[in-house]
Each structure stands twice: as structure tokens, then as C-alpha cells.
MARBA-3410 file (N, C-alpha, C, O; in Angstrom, 1 decimal):
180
-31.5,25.2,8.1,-31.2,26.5,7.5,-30.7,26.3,6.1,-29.8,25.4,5.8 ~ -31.2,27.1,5.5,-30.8,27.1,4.1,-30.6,28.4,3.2,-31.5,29.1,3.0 ~ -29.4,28.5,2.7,-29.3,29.6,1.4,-30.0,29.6,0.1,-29.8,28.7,-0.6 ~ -30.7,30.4,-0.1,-31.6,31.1,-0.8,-31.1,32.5,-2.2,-30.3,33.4,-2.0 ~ -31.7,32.2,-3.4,-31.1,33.4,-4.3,-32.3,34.3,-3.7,-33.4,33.9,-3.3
-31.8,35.9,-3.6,-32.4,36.6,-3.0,-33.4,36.9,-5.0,-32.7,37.1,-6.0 ~ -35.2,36.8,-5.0,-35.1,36.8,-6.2,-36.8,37.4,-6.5,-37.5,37.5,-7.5 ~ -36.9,37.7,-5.5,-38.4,38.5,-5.4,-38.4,39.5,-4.5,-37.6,39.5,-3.5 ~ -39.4,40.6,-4.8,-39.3,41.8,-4.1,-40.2,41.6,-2.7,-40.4,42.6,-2.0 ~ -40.8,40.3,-2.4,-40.9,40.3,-0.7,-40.0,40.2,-0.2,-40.0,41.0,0.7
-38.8,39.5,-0.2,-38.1,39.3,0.5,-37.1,40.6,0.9,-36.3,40.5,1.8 ~ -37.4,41.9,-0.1,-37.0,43.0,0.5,-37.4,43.5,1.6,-36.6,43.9,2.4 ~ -38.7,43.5,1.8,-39.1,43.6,2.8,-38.5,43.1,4.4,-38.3,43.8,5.4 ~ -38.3,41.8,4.2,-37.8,41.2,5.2,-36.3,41.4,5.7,-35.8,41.3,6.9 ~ -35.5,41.6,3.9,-34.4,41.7,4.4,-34.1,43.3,5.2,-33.3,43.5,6.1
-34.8,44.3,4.8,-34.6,45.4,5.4,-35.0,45.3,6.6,-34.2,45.8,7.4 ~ -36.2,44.6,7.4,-36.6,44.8,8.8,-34.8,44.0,9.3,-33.9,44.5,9.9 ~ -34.8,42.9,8.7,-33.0,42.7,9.6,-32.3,43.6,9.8,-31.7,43.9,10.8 ~ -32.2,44.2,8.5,-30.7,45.2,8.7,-31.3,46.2,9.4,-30.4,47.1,9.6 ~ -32.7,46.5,10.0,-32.9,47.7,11.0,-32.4,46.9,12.1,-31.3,47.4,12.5
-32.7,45.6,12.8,-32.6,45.0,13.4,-31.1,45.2,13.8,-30.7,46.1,14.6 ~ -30.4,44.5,13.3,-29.0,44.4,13.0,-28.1,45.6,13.2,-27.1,45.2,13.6 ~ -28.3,47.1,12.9,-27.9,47.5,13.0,-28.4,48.9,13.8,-27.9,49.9,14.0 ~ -30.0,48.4,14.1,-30.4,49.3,15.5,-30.5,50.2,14.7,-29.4,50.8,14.9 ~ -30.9,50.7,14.0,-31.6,51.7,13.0,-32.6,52.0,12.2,-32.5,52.1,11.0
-33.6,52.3,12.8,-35.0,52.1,12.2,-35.4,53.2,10.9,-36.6,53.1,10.4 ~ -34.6,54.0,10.4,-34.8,55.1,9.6,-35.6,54.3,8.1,-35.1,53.4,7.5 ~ -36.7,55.0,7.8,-37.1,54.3,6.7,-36.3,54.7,5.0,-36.5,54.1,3.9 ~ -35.7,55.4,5.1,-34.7,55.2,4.2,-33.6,54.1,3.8,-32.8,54.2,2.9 ~ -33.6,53.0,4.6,-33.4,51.8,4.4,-33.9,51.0,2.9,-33.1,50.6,2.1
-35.2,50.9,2.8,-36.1,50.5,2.2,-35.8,51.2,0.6,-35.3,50.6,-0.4 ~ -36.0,52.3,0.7,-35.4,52.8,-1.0,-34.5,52.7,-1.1,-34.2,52.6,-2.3 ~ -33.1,52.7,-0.1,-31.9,52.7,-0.9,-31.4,51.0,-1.0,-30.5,50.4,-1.5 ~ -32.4,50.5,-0.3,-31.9,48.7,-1.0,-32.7,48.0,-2.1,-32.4,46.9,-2.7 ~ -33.9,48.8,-2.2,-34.8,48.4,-3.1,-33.9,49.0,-4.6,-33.9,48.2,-5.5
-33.4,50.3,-4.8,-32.7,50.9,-5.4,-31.3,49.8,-6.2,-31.2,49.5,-7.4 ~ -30.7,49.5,-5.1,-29.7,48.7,-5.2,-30.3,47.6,-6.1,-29.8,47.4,-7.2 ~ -31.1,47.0,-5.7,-31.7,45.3,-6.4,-31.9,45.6,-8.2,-32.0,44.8,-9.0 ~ -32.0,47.1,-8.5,-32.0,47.4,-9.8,-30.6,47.9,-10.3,-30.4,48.6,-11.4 ~ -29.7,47.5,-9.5,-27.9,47.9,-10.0,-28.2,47.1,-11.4,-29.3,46.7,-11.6
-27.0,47.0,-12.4,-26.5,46.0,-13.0,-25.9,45.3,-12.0,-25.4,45.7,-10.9 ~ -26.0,43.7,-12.8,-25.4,42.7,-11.8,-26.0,42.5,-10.5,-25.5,41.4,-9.9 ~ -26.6,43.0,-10.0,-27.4,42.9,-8.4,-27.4,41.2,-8.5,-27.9,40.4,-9.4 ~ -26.6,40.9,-7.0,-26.9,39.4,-7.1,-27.1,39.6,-5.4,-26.5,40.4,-4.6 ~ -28.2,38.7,-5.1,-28.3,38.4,-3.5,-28.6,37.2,-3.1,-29.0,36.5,-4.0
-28.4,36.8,-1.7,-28.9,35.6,-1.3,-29.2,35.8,0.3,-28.6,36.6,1.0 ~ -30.2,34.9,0.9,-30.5,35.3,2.4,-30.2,33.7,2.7,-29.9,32.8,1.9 ~ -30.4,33.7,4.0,-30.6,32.6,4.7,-31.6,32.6,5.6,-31.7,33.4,6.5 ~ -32.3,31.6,5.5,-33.8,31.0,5.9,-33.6,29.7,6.3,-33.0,28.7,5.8 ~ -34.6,29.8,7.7,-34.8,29.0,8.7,-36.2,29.2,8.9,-36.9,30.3,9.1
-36.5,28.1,8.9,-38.2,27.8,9.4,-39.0,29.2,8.4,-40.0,29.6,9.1 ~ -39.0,29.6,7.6,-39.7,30.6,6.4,-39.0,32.0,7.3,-39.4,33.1,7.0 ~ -38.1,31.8,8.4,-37.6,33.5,8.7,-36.2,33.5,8.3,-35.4,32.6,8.3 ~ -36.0,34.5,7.9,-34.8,35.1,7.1,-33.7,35.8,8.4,-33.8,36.9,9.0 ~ -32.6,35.0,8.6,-31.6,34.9,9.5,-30.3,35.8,9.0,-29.6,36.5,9.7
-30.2,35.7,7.7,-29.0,36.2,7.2,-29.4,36.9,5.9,-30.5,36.8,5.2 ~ -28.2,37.9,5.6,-28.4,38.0,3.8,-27.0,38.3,3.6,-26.0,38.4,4.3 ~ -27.2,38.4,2.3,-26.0,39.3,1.4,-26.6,39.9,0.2,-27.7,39.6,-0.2 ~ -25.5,41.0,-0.3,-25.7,41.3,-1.9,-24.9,41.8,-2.2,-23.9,42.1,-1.5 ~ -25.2,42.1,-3.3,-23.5,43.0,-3.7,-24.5,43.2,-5.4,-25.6,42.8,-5.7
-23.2,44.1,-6.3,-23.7,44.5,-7.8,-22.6,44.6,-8.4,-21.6,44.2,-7.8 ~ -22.6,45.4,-9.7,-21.4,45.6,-10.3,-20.8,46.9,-10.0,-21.6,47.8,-9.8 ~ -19.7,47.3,-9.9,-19.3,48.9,-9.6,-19.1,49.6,-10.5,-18.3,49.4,-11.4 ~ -20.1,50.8,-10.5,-19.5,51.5,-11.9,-19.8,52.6,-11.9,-20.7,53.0,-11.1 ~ -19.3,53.5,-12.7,-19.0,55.3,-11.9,-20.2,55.2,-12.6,-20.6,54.5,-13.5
-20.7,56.4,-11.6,-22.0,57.1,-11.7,-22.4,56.7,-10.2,-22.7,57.6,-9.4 ~ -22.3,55.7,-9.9,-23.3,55.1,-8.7,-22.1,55.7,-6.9,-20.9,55.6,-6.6 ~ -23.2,56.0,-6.3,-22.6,57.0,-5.2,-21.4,56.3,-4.3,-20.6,57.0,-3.6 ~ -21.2,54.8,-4.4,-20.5,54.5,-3.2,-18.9,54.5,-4.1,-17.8,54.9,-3.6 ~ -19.2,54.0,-5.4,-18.4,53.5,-6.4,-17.3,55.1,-6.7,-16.1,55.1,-6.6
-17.9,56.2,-6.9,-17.4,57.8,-6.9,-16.8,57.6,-5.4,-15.6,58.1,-5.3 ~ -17.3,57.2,-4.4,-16.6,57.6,-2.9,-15.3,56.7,-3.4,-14.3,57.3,-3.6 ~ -15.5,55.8,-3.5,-13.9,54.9,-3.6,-13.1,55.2,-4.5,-11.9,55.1,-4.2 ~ -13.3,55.5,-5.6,-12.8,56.2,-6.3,-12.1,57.4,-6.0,-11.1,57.5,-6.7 ~ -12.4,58.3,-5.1,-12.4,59.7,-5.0,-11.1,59.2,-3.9,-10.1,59.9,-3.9
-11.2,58.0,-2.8,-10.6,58.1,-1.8,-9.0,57.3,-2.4,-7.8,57.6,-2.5 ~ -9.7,56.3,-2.7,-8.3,55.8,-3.7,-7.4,56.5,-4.4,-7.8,57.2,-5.3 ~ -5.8,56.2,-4.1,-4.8,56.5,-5.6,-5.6,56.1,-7.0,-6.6,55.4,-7.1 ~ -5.0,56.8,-7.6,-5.6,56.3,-9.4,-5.3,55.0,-9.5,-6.1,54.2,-9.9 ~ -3.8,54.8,-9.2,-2.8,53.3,-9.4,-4.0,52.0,-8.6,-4.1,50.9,-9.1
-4.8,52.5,-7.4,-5.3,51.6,-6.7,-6.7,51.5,-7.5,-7.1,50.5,-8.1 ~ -7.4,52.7,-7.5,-8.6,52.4,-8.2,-8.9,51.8,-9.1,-9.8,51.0,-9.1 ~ -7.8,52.2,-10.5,-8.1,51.5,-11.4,-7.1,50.0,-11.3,-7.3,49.3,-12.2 ~ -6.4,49.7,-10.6,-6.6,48.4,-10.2,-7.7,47.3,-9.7,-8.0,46.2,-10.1 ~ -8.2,48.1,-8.6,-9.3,47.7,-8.2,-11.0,47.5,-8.6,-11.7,46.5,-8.5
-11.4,48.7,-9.0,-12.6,49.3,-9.6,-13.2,48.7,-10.7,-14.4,48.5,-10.9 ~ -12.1,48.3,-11.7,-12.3,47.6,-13.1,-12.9,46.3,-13.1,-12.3,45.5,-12.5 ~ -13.9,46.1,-13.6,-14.5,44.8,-13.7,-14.6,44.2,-12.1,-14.2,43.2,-11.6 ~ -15.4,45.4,-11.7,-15.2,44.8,-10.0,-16.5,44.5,-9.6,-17.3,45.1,-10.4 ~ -17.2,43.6,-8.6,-17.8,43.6,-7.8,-17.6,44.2,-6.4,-16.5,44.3,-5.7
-19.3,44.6,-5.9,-18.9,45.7,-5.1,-19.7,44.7,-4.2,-20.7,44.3,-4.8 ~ -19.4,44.2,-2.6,-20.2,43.4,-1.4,-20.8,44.4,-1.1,-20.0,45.2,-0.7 ~ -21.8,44.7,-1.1,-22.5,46.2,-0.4,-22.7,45.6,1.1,-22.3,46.2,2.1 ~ -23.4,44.2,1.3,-24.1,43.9,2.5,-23.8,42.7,2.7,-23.9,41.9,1.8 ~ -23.2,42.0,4.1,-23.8,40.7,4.7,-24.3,41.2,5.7,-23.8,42.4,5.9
-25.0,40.8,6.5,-25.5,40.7,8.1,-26.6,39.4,8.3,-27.3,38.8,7.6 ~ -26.2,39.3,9.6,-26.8,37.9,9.9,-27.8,38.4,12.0,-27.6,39.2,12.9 ~ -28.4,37.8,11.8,-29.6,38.2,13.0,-28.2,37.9,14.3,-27.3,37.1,14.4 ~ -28.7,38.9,15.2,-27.6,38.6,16.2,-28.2,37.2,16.9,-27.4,36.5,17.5 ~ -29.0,36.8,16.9,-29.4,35.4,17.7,-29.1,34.2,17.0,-29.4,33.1,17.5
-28.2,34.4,15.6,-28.1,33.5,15.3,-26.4,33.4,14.5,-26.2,32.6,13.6 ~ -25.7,34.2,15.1,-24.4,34.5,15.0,-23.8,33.2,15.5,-24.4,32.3,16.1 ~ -22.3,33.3,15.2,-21.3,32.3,15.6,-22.0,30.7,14.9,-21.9,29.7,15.6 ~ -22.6,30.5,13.6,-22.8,29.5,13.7,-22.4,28.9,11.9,-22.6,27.8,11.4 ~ -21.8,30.0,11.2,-20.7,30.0,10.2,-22.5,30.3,9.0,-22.7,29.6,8.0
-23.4,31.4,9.5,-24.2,31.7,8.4,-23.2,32.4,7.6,-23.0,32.1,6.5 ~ -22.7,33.6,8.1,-22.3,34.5,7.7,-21.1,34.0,6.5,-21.0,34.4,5.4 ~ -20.4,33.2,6.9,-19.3,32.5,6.0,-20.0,32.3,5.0,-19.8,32.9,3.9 ~ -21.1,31.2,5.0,-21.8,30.5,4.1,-22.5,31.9,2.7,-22.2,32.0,1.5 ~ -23.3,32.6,3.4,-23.6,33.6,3.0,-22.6,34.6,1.9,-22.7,35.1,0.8
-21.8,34.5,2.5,-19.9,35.2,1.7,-20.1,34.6,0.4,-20.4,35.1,-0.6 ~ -19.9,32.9,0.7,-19.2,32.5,0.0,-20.1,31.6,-1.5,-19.6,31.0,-2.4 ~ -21.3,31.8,-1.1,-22.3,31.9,-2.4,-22.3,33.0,-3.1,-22.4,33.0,-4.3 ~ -22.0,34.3,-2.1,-22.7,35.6,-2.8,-21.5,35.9,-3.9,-21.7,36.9,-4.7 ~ -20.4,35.2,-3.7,-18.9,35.2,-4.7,-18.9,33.9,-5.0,-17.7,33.5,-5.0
-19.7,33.0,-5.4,-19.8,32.2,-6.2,-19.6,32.4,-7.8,-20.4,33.2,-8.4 ~ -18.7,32.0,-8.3,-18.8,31.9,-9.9,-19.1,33.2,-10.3,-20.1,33.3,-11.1 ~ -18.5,34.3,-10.0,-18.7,35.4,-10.3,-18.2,36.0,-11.8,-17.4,35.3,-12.4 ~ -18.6,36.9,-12.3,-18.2,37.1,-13.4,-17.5,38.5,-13.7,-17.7,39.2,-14.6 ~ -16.5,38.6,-12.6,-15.7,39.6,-12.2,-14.4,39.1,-12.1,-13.9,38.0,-12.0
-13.7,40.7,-12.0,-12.2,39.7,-12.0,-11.7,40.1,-10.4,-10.6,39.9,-9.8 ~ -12.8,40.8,-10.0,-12.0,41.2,-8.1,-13.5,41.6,-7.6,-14.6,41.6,-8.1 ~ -13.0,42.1,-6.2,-14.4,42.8,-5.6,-13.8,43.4,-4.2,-13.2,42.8,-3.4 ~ -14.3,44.7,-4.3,-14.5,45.1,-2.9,-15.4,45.5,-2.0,-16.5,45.9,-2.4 ~ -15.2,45.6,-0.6,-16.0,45.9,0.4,-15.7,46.7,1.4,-14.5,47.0,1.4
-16.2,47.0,2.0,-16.1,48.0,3.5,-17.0,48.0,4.7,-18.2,48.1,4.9 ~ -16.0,48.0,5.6,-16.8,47.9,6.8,-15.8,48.7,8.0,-14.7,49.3,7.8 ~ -16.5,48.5,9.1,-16.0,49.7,10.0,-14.8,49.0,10.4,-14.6,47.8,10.4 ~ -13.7,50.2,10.9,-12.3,49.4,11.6,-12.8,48.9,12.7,-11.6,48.7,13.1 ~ -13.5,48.5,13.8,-13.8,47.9,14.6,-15.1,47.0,14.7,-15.8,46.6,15.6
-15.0,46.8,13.7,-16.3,45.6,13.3,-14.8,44.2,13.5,-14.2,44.0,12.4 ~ -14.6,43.8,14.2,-13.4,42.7,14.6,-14.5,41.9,13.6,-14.2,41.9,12.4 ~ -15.7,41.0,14.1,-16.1,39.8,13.7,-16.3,39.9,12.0,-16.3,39.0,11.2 ~ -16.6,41.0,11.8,-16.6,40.9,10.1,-14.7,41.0,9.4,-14.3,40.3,8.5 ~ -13.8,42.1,10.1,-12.7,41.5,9.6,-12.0,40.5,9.7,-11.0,40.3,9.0
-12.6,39.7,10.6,-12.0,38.2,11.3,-12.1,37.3,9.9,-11.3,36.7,9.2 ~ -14.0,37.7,9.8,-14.2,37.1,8.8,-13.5,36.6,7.2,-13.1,35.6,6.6 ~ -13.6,38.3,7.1,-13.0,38.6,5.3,-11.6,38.8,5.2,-11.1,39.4,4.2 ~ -10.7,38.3,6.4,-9.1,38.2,6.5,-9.6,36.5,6.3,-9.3,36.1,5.2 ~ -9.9,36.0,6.7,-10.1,34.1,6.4,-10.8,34.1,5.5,-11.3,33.0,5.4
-11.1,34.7,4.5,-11.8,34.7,3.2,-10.6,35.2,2.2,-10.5,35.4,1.0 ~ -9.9,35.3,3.0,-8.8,35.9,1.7,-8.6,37.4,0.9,-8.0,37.8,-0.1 ~ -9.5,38.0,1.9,-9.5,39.5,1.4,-8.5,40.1,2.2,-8.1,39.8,3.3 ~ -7.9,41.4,1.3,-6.5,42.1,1.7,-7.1,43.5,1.8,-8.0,43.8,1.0 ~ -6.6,44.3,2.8,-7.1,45.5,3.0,-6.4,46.6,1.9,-5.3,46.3,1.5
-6.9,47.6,1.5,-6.9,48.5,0.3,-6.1,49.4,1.0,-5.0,49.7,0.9 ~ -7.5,49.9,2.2,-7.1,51.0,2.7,-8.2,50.7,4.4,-9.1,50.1,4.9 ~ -6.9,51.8,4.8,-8.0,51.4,6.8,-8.1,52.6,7.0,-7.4,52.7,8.0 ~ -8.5,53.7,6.7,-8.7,55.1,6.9,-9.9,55.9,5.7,-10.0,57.1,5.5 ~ -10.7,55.2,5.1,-12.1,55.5,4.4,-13.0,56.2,5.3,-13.6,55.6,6.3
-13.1,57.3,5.0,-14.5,58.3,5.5,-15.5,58.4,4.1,-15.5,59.2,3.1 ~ -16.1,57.1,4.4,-17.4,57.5,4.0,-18.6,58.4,4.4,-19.3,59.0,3.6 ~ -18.9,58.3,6.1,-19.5,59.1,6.6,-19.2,60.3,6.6,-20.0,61.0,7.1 ~ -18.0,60.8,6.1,-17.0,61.9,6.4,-17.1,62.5,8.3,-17.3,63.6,8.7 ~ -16.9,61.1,9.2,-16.7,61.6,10.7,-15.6,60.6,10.7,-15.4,59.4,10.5
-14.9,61.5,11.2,-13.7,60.8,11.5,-13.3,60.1,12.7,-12.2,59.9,13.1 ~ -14.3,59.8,13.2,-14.6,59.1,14.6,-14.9,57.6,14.1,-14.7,56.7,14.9 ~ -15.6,57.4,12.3,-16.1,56.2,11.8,-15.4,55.8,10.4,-15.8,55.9,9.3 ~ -14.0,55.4,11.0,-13.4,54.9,9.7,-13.6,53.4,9.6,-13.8,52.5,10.4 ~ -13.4,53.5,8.0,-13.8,52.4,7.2,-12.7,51.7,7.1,-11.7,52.4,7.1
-12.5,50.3,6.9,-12.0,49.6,6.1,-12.1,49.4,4.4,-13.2,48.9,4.2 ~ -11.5,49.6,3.4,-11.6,48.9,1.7,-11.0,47.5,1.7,-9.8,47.6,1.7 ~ -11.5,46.5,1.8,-10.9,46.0,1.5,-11.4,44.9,-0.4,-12.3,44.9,-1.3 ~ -10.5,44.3,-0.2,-10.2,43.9,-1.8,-9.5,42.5,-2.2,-8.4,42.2,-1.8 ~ -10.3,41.7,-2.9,-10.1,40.1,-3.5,-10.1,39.9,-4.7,-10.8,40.2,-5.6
-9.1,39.3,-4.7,-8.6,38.8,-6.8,-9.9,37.7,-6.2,-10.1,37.2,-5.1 ~ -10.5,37.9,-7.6,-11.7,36.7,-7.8,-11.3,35.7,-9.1,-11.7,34.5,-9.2 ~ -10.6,36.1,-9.9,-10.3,35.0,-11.0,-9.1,35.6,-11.6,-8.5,36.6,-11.3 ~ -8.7,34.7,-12.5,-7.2,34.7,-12.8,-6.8,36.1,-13.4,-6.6,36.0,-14.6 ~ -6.5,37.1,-13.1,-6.7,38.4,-13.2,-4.6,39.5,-12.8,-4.0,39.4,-11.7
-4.4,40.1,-13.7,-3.3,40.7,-13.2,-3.0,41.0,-11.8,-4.0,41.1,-11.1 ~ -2.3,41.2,-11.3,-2.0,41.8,-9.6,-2.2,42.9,-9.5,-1.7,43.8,-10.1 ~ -3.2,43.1,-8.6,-3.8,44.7,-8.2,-2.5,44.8,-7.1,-1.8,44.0,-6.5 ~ -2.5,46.4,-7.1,-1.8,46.7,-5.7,-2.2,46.6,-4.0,-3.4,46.8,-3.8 ~ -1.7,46.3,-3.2,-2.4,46.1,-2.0,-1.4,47.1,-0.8,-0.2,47.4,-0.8
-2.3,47.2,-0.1,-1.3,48.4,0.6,-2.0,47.5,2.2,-2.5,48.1,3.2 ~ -1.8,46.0,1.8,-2.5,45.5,3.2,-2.0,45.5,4.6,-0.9,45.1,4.8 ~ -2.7,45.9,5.4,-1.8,46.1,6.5,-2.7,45.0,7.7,-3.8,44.5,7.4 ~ -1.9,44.9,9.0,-2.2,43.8,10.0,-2.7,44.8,10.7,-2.2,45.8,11.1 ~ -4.5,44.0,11.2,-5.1,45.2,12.2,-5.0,44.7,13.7,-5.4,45.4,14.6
END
């Protein structure tokens, strides 16, 4: 198995049939809003590939108002936190890794290229409060939670995690991290 720059538009293809996979969702609106993404500023991705099939990915871009997730965090955040946070940020939009091939540290690997040598001074991400294996993960990566009450879906039955990583030698953002 090997990590891969995500850097042609087949591999959209592929990477979207996973994340239907992955997350049991076949809606074809997948497809434009990731193909969408790969045209961010800053769009950086990478998958992981085994035998020419694509096991894992990641990506992420730069955050910057205008763009719909970047206004949600904003909107949910204190000012004190956002513009702590938000400034010169990278945003992780995605890892996911094929469930057959979990527990075998793609997903780490995957992280920790896709924040390779970044040209940012922090980055955040979000994921559900009960996704245990992904906060397991980005608590051993050194990420500190923002906030544990994000309604992005606006259902309050699916709260989010923010969480948030100094990436380079950068002032102290505030952290309101708490133990889940």
C-alpha cells in the first residue's frame, strides 16, 4: 500500500464511490460537491492505493469566507475563537479509509501527509461526537477540540465536533478543549 498525491480528475471518481461506501450514502450529489472542492484554493489531496484500488483518502483546502462550511464555523464560533482559528487556516474536509481495511494505521498515514509541510499556520476539522475512532485518532495527532456542540446539519441529534491544530510556529489560539 502506498500514499498517493490525489492529482487527476479519475481518481475523483473513485474517491467518491468510497465515501458512498464509507458512509452508506449513495446520493449523487457527492460527486459535484467534491469535484467542487478539488477547485478550492489550496485543494491538496492524497489517497491510498493498494494493488491500483483506492483504500483511503484525504483532502482538505484553504478556508476562506465565502465558501459554505468556512461561514458555518464562523457563524458558530466566538469572534475571539474564529479569528483565532480561521486565519491562515487549513480546513481537513475528508479522511476516510474502506472499512475492510481499517485498524491498519492507513488512516494515520493519510493525516499525516495531508498536513505535511503545510503552508498554514493552524487547521481545522469536524467530525461527529460519536465517531470514537476518528477522535481517538485526531486526539493522538495533537488536535484540541474548539467546540463539541456544532450543528452543522442543524439536527440536534448530530453534533459535531471543531476541532483545531497549531501547524507552525504561530501565536496561541484559544482552546476551550474539553475530555470526551
Amino acid at each position: 500500500m502506498e500514499i498517493q498525491q490525489w492529482d487527476n480528475e479519475s481518481i475523483l471518481y473513485s474517491v467518491v464511490s468510497l465515501y458512498q461506501t464509507v458512509w452508506n450514502d449513495w446520493s449523487e450529489s457527492h460527486l459535484n460537491r467534491i469535484k467542487r472542492h478539488t477547485g478550492y484554493k489550496g485543494f491538496r489531496g492524497y489517497v491510498a492505493v493498494d494493488k491500483g484500488d483506492i483504500m483511503g483518502y484525504a483532502y482538505g483546502y484553504s478556508s476562506l469566507s465565502g465558501q459554505y462550511y468556512h461561514e458555518l464555523l464562523t457563524k458558530h464560533l466566538s469572534s475571539d475563537d474564529s479569528d483565532g482559528w480561521l486565519d491562515n487556516c487549513f480546513e481537513f474536509v475528508e479522511l476516510a479509509v474502506h472499512p475492510n481495511c481499517r485498524k491498519r494505521g492507513i488512516g494515520a498515514r493519510l493525516h499525516d501527509q495531508l498536513l505535511k509541510d503545510l503552508p498554514f499556520e493552524r487547521a481545522v476539522l469536524t467530525t461527529q461526537t460519536n465517531n470514537w475512532p476518528a477522535i481517538s485518532l485526531y486526539r493522538s495527532k495533537g488536535w484540541v477540540i474548539i467546540s463539541d456542540s456544532f450543528l452543522p446539519l442543524e439536527d440536534p441529534e448530530q453534533p459535531f465536533i471543531i476541532f483545531g491544530k497549531a501547524l507552525s510556529a504561530s501565536p496561541p489560539v484559544p482552546s476551550n478543549d474539553r475530555t470526551i
